[in-house]
MARMIDREN-436748 format. One line per 4 residues: their letters; for each residue x, y, z of C-alpha. Coordinates in pm, whole numbers, plus 50000, padded with zeros to 5 digits. Layout:
// residues N
A> X,Y,Z ~ ...
// end
This chain:
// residues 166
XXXX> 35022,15709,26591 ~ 35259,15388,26638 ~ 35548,15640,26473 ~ 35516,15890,26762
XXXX> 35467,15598,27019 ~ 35828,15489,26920 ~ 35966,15868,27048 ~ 36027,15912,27407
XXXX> 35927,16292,27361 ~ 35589,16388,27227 ~ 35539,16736,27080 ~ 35188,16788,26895
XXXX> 35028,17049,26685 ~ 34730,17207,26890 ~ 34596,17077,26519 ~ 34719,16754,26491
XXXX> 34492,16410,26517 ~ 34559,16071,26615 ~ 34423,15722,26582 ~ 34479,15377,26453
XXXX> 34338,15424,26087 ~ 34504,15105,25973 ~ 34123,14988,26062 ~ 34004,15098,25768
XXXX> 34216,14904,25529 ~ 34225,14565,25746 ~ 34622,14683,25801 ~ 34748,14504,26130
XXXX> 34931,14722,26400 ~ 35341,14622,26296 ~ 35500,14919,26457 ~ 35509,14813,26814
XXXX> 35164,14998,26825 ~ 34998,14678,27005 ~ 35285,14696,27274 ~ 35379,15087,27288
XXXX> 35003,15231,27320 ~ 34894,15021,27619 ~ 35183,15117,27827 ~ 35183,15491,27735
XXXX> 34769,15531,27726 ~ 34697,15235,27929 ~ 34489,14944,27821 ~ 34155,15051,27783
XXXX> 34213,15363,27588 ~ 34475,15184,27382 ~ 34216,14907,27320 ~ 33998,15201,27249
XXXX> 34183,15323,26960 ~ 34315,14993,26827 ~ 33977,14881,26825 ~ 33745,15143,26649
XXXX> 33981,15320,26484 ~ 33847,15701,26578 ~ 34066,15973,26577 ~ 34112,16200,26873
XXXX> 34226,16567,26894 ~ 34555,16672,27055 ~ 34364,16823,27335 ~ 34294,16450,27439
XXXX> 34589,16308,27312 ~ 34781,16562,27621 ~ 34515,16449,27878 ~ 34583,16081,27766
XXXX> 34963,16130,27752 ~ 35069,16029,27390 ~ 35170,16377,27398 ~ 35350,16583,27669
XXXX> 35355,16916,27489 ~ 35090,17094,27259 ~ 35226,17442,27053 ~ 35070,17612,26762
XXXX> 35160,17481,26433 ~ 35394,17732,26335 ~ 35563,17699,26629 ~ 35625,17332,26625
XXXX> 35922,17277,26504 ~ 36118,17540,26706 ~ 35976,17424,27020 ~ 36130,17055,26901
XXXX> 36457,17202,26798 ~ 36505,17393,27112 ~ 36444,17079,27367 ~ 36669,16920,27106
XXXX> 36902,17195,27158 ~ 36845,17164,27563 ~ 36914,16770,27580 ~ 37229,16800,27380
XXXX> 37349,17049,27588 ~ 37349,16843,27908 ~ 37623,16571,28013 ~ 37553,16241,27732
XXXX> 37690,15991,27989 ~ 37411,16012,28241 ~ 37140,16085,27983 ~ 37229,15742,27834
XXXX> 37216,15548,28166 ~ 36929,15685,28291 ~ 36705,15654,27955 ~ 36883,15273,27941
XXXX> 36754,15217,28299 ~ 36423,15327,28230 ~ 36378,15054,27933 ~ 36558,14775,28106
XXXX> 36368,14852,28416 ~ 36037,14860,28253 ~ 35790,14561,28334 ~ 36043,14453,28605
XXXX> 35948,14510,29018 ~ 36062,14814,29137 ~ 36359,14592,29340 ~ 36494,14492,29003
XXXX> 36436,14836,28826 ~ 36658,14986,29126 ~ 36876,14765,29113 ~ 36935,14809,28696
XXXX> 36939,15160,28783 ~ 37242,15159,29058 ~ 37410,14924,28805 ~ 37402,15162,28541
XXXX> 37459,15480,28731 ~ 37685,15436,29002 ~ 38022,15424,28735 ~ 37886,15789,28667
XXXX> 37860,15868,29022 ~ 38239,15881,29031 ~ 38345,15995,28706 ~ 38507,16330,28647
XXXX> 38207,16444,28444 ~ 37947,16428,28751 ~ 38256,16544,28997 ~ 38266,16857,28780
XXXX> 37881,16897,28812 ~ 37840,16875,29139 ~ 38103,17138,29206 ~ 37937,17324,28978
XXXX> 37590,17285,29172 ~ 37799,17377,29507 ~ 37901,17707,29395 ~ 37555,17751,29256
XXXX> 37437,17651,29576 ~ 37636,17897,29752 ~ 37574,18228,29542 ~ 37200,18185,29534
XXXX> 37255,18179,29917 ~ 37429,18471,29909 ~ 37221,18620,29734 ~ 36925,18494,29985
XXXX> 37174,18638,30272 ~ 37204,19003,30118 ~ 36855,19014,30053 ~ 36781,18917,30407
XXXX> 37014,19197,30533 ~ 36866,19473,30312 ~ 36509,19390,30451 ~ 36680,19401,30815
XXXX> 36777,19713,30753 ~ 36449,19857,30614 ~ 36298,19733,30868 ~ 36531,19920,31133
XXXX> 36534,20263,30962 ~ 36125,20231,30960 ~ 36165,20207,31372 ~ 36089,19865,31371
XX> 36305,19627,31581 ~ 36380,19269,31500
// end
């Protein structure tokens, strides 16, 4: 369990089990478990775990949040290599930033944590990479409205050739 708290993703087995079975053979928490589990399960269900050692399904493990995804064992490893697939397809610069602001502004106030974050983002604000994305979005923007438009006039018009006036 202190291996998976160490990934910012979680994908389980509907099969899989977790726990702190270092209990059993007087084997201290080294891992960051201590530090990691509290802040993703909160205290008392990391203390919990740490504590007695039991083992809980990945049903629980999703309602706790040390997982964000459950998927059948065989399809495990596709589901991972697709949101691989997904992350490495997007823009690395603000990825970075944003994951970096996260961690730095962890444990701070949220002041400081927006401030970290405007410090780290704003040199991608203006970079060619996000100018190129959000003209991207734009003409997004403005076929789905298109779209939206033409739909809008083809219902006008049903409605008119039924005899009813808008």
């Amino acid at each position: 369990m202190e291996m998976a708290a160490w990934c910012d993703i979680r994908i389980a087995s509907t099969r899989a089990e977790f726990g702190c079975l270092e209990r059993r053979w007087n084997v201290p928490l080294v891992d960051g478990g201590t530090q990691r589990l509290p802040r993703i399960l909160g205290w008392g269900r990391a203390m919990d775990l740490v504590l007695t050692g039991r083992q809980i399904d990945a049903r629980t493990a999703l309602e706790w949040g040390l997982v964000t995804e459950l998927t059948e064992p065989e399809a495990l490893l596709p589901r991972a290599q697709a949101l691989a697939a997904q992350m490495a397809a997007y823009p690395q610069g603000s990825l970075r930033t944003d994951k970096q602001a996260m961690m730095r502004g962890w444990g701070s106030t949220l002041e400081e944590g927006l401030r970290v974050e405007c410090h780290l983002g704003m040199p991608h604000v203006k970079s060619a990479e996000t100018e190129g994305g959000l003209a991207r979005f734009q003409k997004r923007k403005k076929k789905r409205r298109k779209a939206q438009d033409d739909r809008r006039r083809v219902d006008l018009y049903k409605m008119n050739s039924q005899g009813i006036s808008v």
